[in-house]
C-alpha positions as CSV (number, residue, x, y, z in Angstrom):
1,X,7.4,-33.5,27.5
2,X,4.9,-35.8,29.2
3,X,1.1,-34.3,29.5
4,X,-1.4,-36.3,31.7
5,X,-4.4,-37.6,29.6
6,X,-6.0,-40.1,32.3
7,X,-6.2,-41.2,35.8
8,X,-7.7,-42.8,37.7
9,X,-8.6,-46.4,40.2
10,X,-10.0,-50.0,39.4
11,X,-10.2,-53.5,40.8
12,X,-7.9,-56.3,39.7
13,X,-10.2,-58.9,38.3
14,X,-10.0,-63.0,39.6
15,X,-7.9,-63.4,36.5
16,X,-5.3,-60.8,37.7
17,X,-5.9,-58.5,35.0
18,X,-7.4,-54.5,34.7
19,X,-8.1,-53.2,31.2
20,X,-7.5,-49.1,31.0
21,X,-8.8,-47.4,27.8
22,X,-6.8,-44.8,26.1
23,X,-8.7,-42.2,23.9
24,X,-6.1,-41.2,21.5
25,X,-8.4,-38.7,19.6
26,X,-6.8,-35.5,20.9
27,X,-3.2,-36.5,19.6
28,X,-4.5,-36.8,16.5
29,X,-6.1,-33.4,16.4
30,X,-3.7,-31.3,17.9
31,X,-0.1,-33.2,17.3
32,X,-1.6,-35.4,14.1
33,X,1.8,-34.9,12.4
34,X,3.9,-37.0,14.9
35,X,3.8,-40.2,16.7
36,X,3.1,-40.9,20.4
37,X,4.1,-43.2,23.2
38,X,1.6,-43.2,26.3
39,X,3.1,-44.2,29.3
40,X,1.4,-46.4,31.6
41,X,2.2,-46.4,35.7
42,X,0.6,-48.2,37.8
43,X,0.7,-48.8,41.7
44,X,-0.5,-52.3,43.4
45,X,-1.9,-53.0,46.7
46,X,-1.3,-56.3,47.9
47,X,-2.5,-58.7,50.4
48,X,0.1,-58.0,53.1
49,X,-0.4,-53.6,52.1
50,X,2.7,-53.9,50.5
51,X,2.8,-51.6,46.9
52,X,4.0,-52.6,44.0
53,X,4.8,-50.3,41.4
54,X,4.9,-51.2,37.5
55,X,5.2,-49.6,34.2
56,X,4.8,-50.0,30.4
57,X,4.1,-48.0,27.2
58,X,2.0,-48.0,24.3
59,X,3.0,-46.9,20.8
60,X,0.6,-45.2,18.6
61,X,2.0,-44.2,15.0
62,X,0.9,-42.3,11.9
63,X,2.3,-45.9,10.0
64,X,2.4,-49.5,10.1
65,X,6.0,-50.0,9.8
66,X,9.5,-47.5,9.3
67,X,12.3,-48.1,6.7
68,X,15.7,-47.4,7.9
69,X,18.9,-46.9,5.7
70,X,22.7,-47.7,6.4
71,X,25.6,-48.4,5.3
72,X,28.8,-50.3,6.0
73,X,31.0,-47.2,6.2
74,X,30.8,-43.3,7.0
75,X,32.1,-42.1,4.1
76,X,33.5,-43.6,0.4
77,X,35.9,-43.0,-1.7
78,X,35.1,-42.8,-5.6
79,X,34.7,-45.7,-7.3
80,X,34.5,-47.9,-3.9
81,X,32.0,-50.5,-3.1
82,X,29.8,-49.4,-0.5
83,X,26.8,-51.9,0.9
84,X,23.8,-50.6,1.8
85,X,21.4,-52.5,4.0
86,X,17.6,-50.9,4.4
87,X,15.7,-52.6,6.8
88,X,11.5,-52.4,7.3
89,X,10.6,-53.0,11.2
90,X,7.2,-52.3,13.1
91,X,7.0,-50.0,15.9
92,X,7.6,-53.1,18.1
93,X,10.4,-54.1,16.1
94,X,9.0,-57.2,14.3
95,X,10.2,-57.0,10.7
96,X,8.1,-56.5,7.6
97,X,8.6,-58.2,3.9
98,X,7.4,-55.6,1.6
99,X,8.6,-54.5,-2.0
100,X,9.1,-51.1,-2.9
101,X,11.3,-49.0,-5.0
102,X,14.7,-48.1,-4.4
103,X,15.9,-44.3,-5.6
104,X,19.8,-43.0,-5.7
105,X,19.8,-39.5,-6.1
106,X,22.8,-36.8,-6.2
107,X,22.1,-33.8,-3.4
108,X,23.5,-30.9,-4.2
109,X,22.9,-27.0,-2.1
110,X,23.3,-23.6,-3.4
111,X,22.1,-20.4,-2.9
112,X,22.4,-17.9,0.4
113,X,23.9,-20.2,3.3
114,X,23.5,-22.9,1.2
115,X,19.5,-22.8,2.0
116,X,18.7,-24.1,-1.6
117,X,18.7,-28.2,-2.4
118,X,19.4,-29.5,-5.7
119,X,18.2,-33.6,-6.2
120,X,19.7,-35.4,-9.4
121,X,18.1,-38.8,-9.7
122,X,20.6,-41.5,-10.9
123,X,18.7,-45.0,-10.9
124,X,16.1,-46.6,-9.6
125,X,14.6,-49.9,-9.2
126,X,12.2,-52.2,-7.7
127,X,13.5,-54.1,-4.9
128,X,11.9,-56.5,-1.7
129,X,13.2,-57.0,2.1
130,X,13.3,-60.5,2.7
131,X,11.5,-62.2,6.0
132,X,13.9,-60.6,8.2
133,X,13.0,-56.7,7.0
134,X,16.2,-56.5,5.2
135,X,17.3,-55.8,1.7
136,X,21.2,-55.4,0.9
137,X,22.5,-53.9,-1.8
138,X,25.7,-53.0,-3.7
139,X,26.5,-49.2,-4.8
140,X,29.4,-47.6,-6.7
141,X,30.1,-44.0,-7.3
142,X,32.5,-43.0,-9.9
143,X,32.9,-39.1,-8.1
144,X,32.4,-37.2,-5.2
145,X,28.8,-36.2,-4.0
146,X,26.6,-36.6,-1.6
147,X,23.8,-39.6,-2.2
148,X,20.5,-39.8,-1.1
149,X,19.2,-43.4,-1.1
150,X,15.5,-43.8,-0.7
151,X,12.9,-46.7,0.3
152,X,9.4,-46.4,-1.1
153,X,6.8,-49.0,-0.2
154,X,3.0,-48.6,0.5
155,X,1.6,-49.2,3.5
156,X,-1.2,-51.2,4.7
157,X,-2.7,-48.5,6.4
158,X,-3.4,-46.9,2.9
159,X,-0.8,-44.5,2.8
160,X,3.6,-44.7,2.1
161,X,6.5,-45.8,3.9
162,X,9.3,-43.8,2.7
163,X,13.2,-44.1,4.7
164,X,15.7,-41.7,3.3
165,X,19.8,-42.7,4.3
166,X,22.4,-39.8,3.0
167,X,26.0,-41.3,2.0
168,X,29.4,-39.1,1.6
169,X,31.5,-39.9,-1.5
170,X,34.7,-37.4,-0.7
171,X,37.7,-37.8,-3.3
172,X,40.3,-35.2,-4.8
173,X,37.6,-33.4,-6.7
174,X,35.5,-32.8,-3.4
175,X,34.1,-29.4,-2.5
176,X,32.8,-28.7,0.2
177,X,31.2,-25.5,-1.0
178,X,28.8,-27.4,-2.4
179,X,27.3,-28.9,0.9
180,X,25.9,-28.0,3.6
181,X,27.3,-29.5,6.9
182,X,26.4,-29.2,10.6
183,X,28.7,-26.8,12.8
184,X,30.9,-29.4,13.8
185,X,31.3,-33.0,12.3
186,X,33.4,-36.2,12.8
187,X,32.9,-38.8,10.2
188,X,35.4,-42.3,10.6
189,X,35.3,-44.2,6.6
190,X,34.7,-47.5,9.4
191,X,32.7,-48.5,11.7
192,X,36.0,-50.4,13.7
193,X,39.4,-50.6,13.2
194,X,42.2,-53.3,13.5
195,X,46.2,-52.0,14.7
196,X,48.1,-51.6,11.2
197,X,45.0,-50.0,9.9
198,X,44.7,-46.3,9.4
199,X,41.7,-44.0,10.2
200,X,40.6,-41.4,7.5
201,X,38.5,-39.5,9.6
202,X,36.2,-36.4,7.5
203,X,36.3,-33.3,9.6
204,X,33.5,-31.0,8.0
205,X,32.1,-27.5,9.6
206,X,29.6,-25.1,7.9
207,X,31.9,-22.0,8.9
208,X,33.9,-21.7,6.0
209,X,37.5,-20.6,6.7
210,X,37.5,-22.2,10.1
211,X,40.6,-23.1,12.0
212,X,39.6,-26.5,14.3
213,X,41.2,-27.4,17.2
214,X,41.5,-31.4,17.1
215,X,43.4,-33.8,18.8
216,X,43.5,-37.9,18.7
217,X,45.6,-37.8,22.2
218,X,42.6,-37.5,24.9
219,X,42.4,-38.8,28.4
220,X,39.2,-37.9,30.8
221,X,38.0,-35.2,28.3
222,X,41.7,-34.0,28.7
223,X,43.9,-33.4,25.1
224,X,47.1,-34.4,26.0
225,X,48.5,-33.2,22.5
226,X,46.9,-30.9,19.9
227,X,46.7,-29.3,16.6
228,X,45.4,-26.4,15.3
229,X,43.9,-27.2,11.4
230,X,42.9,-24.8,9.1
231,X,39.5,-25.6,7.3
232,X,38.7,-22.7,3.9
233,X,36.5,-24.8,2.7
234,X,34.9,-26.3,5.5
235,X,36.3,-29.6,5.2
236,X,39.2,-31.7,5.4
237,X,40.4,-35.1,5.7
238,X,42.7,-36.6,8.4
239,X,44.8,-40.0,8.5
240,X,45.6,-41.6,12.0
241,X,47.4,-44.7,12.2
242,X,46.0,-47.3,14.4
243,X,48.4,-49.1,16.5
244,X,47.6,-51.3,19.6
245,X,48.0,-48.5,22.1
246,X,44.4,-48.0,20.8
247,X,42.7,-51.3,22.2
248,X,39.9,-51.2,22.8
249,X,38.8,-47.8,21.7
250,X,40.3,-43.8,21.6
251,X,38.5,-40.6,21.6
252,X,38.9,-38.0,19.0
253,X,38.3,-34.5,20.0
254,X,37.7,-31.3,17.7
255,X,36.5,-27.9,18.9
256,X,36.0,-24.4,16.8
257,X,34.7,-20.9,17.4
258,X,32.2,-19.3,14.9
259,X,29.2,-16.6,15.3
260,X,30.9,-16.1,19.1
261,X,29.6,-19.6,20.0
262,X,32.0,-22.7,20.6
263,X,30.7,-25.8,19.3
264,X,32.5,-29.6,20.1
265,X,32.5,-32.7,18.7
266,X,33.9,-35.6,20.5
267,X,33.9,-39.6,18.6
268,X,34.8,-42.8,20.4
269,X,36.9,-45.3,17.9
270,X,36.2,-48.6,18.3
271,X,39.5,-51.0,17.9
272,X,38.3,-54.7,19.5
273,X,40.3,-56.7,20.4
274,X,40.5,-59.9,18.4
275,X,42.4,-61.9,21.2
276,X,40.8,-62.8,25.0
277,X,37.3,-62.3,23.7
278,X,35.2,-65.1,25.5
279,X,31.7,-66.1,24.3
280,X,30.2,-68.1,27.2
281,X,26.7,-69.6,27.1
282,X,24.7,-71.6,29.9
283,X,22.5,-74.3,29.3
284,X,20.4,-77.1,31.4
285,X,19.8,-80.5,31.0
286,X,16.2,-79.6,31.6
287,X,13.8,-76.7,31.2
288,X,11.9,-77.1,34.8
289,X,12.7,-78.7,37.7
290,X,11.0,-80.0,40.9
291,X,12.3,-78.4,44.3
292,X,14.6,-81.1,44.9
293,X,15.9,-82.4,42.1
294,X,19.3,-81.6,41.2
295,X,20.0,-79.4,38.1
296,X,23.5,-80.3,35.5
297,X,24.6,-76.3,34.1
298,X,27.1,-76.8,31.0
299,X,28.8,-73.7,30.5
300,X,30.6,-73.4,27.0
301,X,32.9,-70.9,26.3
302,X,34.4,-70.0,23.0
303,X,36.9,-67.6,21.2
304,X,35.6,-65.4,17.7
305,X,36.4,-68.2,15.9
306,X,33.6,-70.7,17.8
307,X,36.5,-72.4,19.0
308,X,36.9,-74.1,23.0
309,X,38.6,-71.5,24.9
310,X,40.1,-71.7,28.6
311,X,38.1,-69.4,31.1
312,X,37.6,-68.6,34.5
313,X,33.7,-68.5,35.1
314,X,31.5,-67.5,38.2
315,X,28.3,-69.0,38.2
316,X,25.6,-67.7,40.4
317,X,21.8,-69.2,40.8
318,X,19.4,-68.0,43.2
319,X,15.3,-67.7,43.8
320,X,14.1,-65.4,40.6
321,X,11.8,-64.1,43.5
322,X,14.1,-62.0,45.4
323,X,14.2,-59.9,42.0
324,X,10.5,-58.9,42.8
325,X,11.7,-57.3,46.3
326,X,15.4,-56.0,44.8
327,X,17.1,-55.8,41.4
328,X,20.1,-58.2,41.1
């Protein structure tokens, strides 16, 4: 929700520039618990009356940087190598080399709707992101659980960083009793998949009992074919072969009924293709020209595998200019 806080008109100065102050007092006293963007819009008179519109924002945050946690699948199987990547980044983006302590915890619910949350730590130790924000890492678990990986580091703004990543290990032994899930989930074990490959996809619900509508067959929001799945204990797993029919991606489609409500999931499957996948870069034989002077544009194209590829190419230059009066 956008709320005005100022307003107002000024001259452009001889250097083209007009500085605008932003009292950021009030977010802190009545919203001091969250971050806030300021948008800034400004309209331009020019010399020919002609107005020129622009806009840019402004980040103020309750920290100087934000961890983030992945990992290199959706879900694991027991005793399978997961890698986990956490990566530190400012507001802006820029990464930050920091050490801080790393934390693997089991999560566990109980009680009435599962309301209650049970941590079990398992390890921790001290660990650094390197100059590009990132720290990997390598992670077994012997059983299925639910982890909770967390990043700890202090801040220089006096207080802690923390970035929290939750991983699924789901074998034989896994209940789902003892989770708590949202009303419909989708969870693929990949990120993409290759033809010959097979797709264990986690279907998980917090209506126990459940029966899910799903289908792997769907066109324009449209399931051309369909099965009905039965879920007691909110979750199941499902195996679907990947052949090339899939290229370059599939939907997957699930829909249940609980509480008289009807909830939905839909997932796009990535399968890229490996072959006819062009990389094409443009370069110049200089980095400014003259008007005039004549300009030599190499144009490279290659396949995954950095090798030369054959290609058709368009190649378009005109005035950057115009894009001030239209977008391209």
């Amino acid at each position: 929700v956008r709320e005005l806080v100022k307003q107002g008109e000024g001259h452009i100065g001889a250097d083209g520039t007009l500085e605008v102050e932003i009292d950021t007092e009030p977010a802190l006293k009545q919203h001091g618990d969250l971050d806030h963007r300021y948008v800034v819009e400004a309209e331009v008179r020019d010399a020919s009356r002609r107005v020129i519109t622009g806009q840019g924002a402004v980040k103020v945050t309750r920290q100087a940087y934000y961890a983030f946690i992945s990992s290199d699948g959706g879900w694991f199987r027991p005793g399978e190598e997961m890698e986990i990547t956490v990566r530190c980044l400012t507001p802006d983006n820029e990464p930050i080399q920091t050490e801080g302590m790393v934390t693997i915890s089991r999560v566990v619910f109980g009680g009435p709707d599962n309301a209650k949350i049970e941590e079990t730590e398992l390890k921790r130790w001290q660990a650094a992101t390197d100059a590009r924000g990132m720290l990997q890492f390598r992670l077994r678990h012997e059983r299925s659980d639910q982890l909770k990986i967390k990043f700890e580091a202090p801040d220089k703004w006096g207080g802690r960083v923390q970035g929290y990543g939750l991983v699924w290990v789901c074998g034989r032994d896994f209940d789902g009793r003892l989770y708590r899930f949202n009303n419909l989930e989708l969870i693929t074990d990949k990120r993409t998949y290759q033809p010959g490959e097979t797709c264990h996809l986690m279907i998980n619900t917090k209506h126990r009992d459940s029966y899910v509508i799903f289908s792997a067959d769907v066109d324009s929001n449209h399931m051309l074919s369909w099965q009905l799945l039965h879920l007691p204990d909110g979750h199941m797993v499902m195996d679907i072969p990947i052949t090339k029919d899939h290229h370059p991606n599939f939907f997957l489609e699930a829909t249940t009924v609980a509480d008289a409500r009807v909830h939905q999931q839909a997932k796009r499957i990535c399968v890229p293709p490996e072959e006819g996948i062009v990389n094409v870069s443009v370069q110049t034989d200089k980095a400014r020209y003259k008007p005039g002077e004549e300009a030599t544009v190499t144009v490279n194209a290659t396949d995954l595998d950095g090798e030369p590829a054959r290609a058709q190419v368009v190649l378009s230059a005109f005035d950057k200019s115009v894009l001030y009066i239209q977008p391209e």
